[in-house]
N, C-alpha and C positions, 0 to 999 in steps of 0.2 A: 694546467686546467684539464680537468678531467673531460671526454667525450660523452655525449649522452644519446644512445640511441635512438631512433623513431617508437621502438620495443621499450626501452624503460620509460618513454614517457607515458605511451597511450596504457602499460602495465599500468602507474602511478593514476593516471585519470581516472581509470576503472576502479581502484581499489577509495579513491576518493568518492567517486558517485556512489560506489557499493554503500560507504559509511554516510552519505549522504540518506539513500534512502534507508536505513537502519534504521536512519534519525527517525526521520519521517515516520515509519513505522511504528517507533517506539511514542513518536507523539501521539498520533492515531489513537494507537492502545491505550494509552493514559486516558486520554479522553472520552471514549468507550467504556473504560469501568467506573469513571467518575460518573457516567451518564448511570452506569449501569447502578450505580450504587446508593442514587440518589433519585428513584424513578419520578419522583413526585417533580421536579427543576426540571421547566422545560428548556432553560437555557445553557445548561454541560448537554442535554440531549440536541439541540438544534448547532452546536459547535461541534461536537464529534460525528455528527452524521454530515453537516458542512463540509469540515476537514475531510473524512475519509473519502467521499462521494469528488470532493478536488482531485484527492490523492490520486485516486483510482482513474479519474476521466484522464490527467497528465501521463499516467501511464499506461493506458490504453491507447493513448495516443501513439509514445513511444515505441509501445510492440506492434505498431500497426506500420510503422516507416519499414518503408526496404531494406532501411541501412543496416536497423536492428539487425545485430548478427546471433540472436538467439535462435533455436530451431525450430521450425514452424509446429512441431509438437508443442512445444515448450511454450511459444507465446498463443497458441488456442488456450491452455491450460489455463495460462495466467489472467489471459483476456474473459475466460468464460469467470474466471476466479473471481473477477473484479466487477464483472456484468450483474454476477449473484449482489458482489457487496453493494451494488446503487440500487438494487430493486427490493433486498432485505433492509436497508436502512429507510428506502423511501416505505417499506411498509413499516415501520417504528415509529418514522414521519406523520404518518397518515392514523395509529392508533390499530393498526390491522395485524403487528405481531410485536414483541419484545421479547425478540432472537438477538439480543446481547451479546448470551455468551456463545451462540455461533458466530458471528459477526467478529468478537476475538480471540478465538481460538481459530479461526481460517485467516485467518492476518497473522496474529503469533505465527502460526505455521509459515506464512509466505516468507515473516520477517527471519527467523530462524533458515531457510531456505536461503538465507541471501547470506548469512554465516558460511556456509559451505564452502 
């Protein structure tokens, strides 16, 4: 029986949530250009601003725990990154912008970010 470190597990977690939130990301995005592509359907627009505005609030949460061992540079970034995405989407929400394709191109961005 082979040993397994404290190290190759918490490595294996990480690389598991990493592909987790990829997921997530990549769902996101799907559902942002479907929104985006079909302006007139309020219902791909009130599921991808749903979804992403979830996304965002779960992981604002996460960067906000102590445990997080990201750098506190690194989760302001992401936290203000995410703060834009609920207030750009609730303005798309509300008929006040359709900033689309910002909204995925700064997510692409994040998601690609998480490839690293």
């Amino acid at each position: 029986m082979q040993a397994v470190s404290y190290e190759d597990i918490r490595q294996t977690s990480s690389e598991v949530a990493r592909d987790q939130e990829r997921e997530a990301f990549d769902r996101g995005i799907a559902l942002m250009e479907a929104a985006r592509d079909d302006p007139e359907a309020t219902g791909p627009r009130h599921a991808a601003i749903r979804y992403m505005q979830t996304l965002w609030s779960f992981l604002i949460r996460d960067l906000s725990d102590p445990a997080n061992g990201l750098s506190d540079e690194l989760k302001g970034n992401l936290m203000s990154i995410g703060l834009w995405t609920i207030r750009e989407s609730d303005a798309i929400l509300a008929g006040q912008s359709d900033n689309w394709a910002g909204l995925i191109d700064i997510n692409r961005t994040v998601r690609e970010g998480l490839s690293a």
